[in-house]
N, C-alpha and C positions, 0 to 999 in steps of 0.2 A: 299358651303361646305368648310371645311379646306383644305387644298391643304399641301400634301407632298413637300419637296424640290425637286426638278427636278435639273439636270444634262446633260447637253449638252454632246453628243459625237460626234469623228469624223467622218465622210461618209468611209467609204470603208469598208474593211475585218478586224473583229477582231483577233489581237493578240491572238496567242496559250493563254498566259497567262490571256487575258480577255475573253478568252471561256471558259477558265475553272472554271475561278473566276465565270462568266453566270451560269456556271451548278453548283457550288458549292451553291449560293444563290437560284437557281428554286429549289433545293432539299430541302433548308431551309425553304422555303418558302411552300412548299410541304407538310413538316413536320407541318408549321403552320394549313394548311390547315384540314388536317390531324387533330393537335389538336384541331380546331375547330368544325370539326363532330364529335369529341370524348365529347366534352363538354355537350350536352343532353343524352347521356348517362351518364356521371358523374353525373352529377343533377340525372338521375333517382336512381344510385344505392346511392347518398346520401340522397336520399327521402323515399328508402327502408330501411335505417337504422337510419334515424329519429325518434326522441318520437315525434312524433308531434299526437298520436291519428290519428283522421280519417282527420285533417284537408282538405283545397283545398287550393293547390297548382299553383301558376301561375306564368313560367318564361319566360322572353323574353331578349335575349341577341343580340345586333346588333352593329357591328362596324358603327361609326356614320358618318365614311369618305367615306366610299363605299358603305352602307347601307346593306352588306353583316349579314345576320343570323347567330350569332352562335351559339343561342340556345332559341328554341320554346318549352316548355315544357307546360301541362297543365294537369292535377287531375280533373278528375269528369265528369261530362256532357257538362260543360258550362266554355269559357273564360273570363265571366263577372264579376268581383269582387267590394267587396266593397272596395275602397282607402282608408278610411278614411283621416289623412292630407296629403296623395299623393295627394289630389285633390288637393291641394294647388302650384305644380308644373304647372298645368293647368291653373287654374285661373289666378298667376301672371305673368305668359309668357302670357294670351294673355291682360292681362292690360299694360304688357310693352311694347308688340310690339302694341296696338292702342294707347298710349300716349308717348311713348317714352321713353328714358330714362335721358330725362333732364325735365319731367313730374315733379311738384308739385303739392303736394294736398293745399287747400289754402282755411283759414279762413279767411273774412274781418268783421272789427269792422268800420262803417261808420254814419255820422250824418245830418241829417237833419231836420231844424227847430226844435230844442228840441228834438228830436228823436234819440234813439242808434239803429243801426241795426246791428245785427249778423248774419252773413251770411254763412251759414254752407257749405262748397264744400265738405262735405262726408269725412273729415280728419279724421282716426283713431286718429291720432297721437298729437291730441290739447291735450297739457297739461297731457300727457299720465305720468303716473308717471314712467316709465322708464325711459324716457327721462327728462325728471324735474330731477331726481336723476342724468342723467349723466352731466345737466348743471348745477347741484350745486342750483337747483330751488323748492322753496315751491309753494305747490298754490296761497300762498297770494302774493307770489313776482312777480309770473305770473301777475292775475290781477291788480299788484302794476307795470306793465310793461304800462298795458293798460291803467290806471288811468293816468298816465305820458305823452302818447301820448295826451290824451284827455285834460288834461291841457296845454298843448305847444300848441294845434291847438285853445288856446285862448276861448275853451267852459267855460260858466259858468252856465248856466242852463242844465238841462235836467230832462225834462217832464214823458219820456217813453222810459224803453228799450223795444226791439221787435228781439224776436230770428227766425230768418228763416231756418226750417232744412227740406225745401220743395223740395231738390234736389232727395230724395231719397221720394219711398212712405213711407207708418208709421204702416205697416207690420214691427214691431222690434225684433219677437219671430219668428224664424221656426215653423211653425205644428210639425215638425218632431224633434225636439232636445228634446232629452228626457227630460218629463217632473220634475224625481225629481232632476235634475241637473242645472235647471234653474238660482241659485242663484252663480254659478261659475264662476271663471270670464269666460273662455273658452266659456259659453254659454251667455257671455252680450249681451243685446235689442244694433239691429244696428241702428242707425238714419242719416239722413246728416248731423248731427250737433253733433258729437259726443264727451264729453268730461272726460279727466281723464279716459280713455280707456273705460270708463262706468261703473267703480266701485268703491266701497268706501274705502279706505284701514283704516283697524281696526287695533289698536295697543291696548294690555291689560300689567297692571303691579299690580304685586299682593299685597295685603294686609295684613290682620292676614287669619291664617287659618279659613276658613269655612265663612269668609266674600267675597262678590262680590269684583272681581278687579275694579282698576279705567279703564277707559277706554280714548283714544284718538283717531280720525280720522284723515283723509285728503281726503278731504280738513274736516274742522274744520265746525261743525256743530253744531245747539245748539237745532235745531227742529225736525233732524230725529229721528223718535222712534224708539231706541234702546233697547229691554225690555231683562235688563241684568242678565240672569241667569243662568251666569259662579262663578268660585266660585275661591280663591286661593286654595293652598296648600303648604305644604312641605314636600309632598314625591310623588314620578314620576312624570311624566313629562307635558310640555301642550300638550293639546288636544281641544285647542279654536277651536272653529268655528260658523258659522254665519248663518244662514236658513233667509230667504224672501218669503214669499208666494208670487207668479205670480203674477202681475198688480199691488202692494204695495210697498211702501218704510218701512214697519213695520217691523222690524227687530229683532230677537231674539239673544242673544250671552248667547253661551252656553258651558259648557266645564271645563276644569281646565287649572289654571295658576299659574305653580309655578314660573318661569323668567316671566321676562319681554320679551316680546316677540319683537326679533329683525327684521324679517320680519312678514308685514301684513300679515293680513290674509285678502283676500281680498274678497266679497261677489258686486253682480251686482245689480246695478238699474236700478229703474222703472224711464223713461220718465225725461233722463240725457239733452235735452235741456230747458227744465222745471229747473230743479237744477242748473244748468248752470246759467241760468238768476237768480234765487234768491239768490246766491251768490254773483253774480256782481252786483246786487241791491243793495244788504248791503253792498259792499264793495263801491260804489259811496256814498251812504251818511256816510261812516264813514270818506268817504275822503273833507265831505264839501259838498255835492249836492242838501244834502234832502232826504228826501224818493222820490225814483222813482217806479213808476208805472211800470212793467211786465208782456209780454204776450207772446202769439204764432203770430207765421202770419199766419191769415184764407189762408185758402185753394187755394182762387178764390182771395184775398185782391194783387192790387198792391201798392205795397210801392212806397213813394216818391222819385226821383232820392237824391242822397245821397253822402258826401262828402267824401273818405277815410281815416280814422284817423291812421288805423293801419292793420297788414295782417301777420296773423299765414303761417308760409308754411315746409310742411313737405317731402322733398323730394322724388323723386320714388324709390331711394336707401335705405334710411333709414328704409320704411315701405315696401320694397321687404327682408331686415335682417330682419323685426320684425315678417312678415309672414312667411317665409321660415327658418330663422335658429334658431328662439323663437319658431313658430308656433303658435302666436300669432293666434287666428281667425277671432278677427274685424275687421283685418285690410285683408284677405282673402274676407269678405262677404262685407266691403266701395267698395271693387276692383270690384267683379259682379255687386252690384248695380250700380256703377261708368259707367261701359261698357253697363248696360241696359238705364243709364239716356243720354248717348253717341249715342245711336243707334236710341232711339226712337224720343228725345227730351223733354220727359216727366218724372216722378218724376221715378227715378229706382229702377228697383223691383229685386228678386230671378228668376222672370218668365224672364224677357227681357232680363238680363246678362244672365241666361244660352242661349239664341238664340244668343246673342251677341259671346257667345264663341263656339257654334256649327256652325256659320258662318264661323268663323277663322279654326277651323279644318276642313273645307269640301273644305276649299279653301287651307290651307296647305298638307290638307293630303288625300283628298278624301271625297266623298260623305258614301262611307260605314262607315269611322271612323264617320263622323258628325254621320250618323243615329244610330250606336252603343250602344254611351253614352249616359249614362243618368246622367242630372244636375239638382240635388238637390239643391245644395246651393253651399256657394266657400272654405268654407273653409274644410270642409270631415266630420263633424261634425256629416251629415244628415245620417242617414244608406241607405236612396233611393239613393245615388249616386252610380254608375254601371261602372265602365270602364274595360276594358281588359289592361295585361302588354304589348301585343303590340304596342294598341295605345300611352301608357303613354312613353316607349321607344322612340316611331317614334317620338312624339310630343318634347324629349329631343331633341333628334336629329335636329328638325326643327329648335329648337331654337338655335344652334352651327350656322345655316344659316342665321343667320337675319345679322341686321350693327355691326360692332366690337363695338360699345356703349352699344347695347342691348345685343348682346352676351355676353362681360365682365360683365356687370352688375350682369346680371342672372346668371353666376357662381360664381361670388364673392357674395350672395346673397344666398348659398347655404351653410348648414354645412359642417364644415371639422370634423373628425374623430379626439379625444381630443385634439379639437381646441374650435370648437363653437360651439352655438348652441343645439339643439337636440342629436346629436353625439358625446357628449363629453367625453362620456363612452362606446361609442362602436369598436369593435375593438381593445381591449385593449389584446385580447390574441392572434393575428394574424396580420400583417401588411402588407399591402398590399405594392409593391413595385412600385407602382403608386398611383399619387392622386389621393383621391375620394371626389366627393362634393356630396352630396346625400339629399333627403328630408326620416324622417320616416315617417311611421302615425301608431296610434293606438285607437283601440277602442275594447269594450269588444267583444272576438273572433275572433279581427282581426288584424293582422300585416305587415305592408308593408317598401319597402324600395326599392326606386326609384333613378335613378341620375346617373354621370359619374364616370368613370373611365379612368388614362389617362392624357394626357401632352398638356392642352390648346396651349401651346406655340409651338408646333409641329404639332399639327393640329391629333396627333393618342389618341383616344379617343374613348371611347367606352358607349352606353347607354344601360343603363339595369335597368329592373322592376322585382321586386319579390313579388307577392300579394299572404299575405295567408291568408284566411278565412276559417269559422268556424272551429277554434280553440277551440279542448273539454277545461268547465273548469279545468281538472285537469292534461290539460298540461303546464307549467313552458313559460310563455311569452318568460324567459333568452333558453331555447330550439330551441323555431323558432328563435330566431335572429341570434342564433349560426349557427341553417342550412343557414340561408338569406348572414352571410360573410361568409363560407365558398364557396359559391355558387360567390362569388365575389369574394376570392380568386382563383375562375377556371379561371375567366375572366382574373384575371389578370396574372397570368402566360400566358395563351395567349398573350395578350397583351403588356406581355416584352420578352418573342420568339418573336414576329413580330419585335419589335423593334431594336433585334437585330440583326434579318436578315438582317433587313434595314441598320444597320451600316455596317454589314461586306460586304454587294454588293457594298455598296460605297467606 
């Protein structure tokens, strides 16, 4: 746990004047007290003056240094809610504390006898176009990276490339993710070999009116079908977008384009280490190879040991900001598979990471938290996932306990309130007078908002979960968020009373 500063005293009889300072700070302290039985009562008469319709409500407030309650609040029959991307607080706390937080996820490009091998480690983050933008990188300059090793390690043939994305199984759709959102990126096919985050980014620029736009990709493609039946304009505005039917890369672009559109619009593909390889196929013989041959690795096939040419690696930091303060979801659902192919030794699934992370909670927090939850998937996507705000609370909490690596990490990894992130519009009419790093999550009917409260560097710090579900349609989403920080404004007036009783005792 964080540890308070301590203060050495003399042995004997206190001073009139430090008994009275004692009884001036137990009253303060008192008062704290005090205000923290008073705080589920706040929450309730702010719950009675809510529009939130019939919603359910679920609040759990704990100081994370003592594990002291200050507020259990619950609406309905049942503490079980759906997180939505609150699960993603879960998942990547316990990907960081089984790997650590000097973890890399890690692609290798290797060769043998004429052979390319790609060897998928579950990296969300190959070639992920966020990152390619922050390094100033196109796709081609990417594989113009990897061309370059391959000529310096003195290759001049090759026969066959061979993608390996056998770390993970090939399960890359949830059952459960709704099905007409499939083509989003939010809902991209997971694979152990994942690249360009698994989607295609579509750029449109207009023409004359009433004719189709031209169209550009990335990566640059010349065989996906794209059947274009967006149109320009010059008047209002765009409204591109991109539809895929499930298990196809046949694509429809549909919509108006009067700009050119400065961000993609981006739509998900089908069977991206397949795509993967037929882009770095044509890109070795444009660079002089030939046409090469590309495939999968069977199942059961062992490949031949193999030379290392080159090695993608994406740090556990970088893809704990892209999960947590992007909410990113591929890189939430690489992390579960990650932890079931960790536990079992076999290709990881949604089934073995969720026992992988019900393991970690029954041995952090108990056997009741394990049996509780229910894990769908990792990123909160699934509506089958089930947590109570206790658990997700105590589980903050546990995470303040781990090595000051994985600690620091996991808070810096979390959004700031109009800093980064998910949060960077919240909080804009109310300020809390302590930090807060927090995860949201949303989905239709449901709103949550997870995370700390509170002064890493002092160790006084506070966790707290706010899950609300079913949310009528025709309550105002900007509604619950409003009750969710005022509700973290109670904490945190507690939590700077505490702190100031703590200065003036000393």
């Amino acid at each position: 746990m964080y540890r308070m500063n301590s203060h050495s005293r003399r042995s004997g009889a206190l001073s009139l004047a430090h008994a009275l300072g004692l009884m001036w700070a137990l009253a303060v302290a008192f008062g704290s007290a005090a205000t923290a039985q008073d705080i589920s009562q706040r929450i309730d008469s702010l719950l009675a003056n809510a529009r939130i319709g019939g919603a359910r409500v679920g609040v759990y407030i704990m100081d994370a240094e003592t594990g002291h309650v200050l507020a259990d609040v619950v609406t309905g029959k049942s503490a079980s809610f759906i997180p939505a991307s609150n699960m993603k607080v879960v998942t990547s706390g316990a990907a960081l504390l089984s790997f650590g937080a000097e973890y890399s996820f890690r692609t290798e490009l290797t060769h043998a006898d004429g052979k390319l091998i790609i060897t998928g480690g579950g990296d969300p983050g190959l070639a992920d176009p966020k990152l390619l933008e922050e390094m100033n990188l196109s796709v081609d300059d990417f594989f113009d990276q990897w061309v370059l090793a391959i000529e310096q390690a003195g290759i001049e043939e090759i026969d066959e490339l061979i993608v390996d994305d056998r770390l993970f199984d090939r399960e890359s759709v949830h059952e459960s993710w709704p099905k007409d959102q499939l083509n989003r990126w939010y809902c991209a096919e997971v694979s152990g070999l994942n690249f360009h985050a698994n989607v295609l980014s579509v750029y449109a620029y207009p023409t004359n009116a009433g004719m189709a736009p031209t169209v550009r990709t990335e990566p640059e493609t010349d065989w996906l079908n794209i059947d274009n039946t967006a149109r320009s304009v010059s008047h209002g505005s765009n409204t591109l977008w991109v539809a895929r039917p499930p298990g196809t890369n046949a694509m429809r672009l549909a919509g108006n384009v009067r700009w050119a559109t400065e961000e993609a619009v981006e739509v998900t593909v089908h069977d991206s280490p397949m795509i993967l390889a037929r882009l770095f196929a044509e890109k070795l013989e444009r660079a002089g190879f030939g046409r090469v041959r590309y495939r999968r690795a069977g199942d059961e096939e062992t490949l031949p040991e193999s030379e290392l040419i080159a090695a993608v690696v994406t740090p556990m930091e970088t893809a704990l900001e892209r999960c947590n303060q992007d909410s990113h979801n591929l890189y939430a659902e690489c992390m579960i598979k990650l932890l079931g192919a960790k536990l079992t030794g076999q290709p990881g699934s949604w089934a073995t990471g969720a026992a992988a992370i019900r393991m970690q909670i029954q041995e952090l927090l108990g056997p009741r938290y394990a049996s509780e939850i229910v894990i769908s998937d990792g990123s909160g996507m699934s509506r089958g996932n089930r947590v109570s705000p206790a658990l997700l609370a105590k589980w903050l909490a546990v995470m303040l306990e781990a090595d000051d690596d994985v600690r620091d990490v996991f808070l810096a990894t979390l959004a700031q309130p109009g800093e980064t992130g998910t949060l960077r519009k919240r909080f804009t009419q109310r300020t809390p007078q302590n930090e807060v790093r927090a995860k949201s999550g949303y989905l239709n009917g449901v709103s949550c908002l997870s995370g700390y409260l509170g002064d890493p560097e002092n160790g006084n710090m506070v966790a707290f979960s706010i899950l609300v579900n079913e949310i009528p349609p025709s309550v105002p989403v900007r509604s619950v968020k409003e009750l969710q920080e005022k509700i973290v404004m109670l904490a945190d007036k507690w939590l700077t009373e505490r702190q100031f009783a703590a200065v003036r005792s000393n």
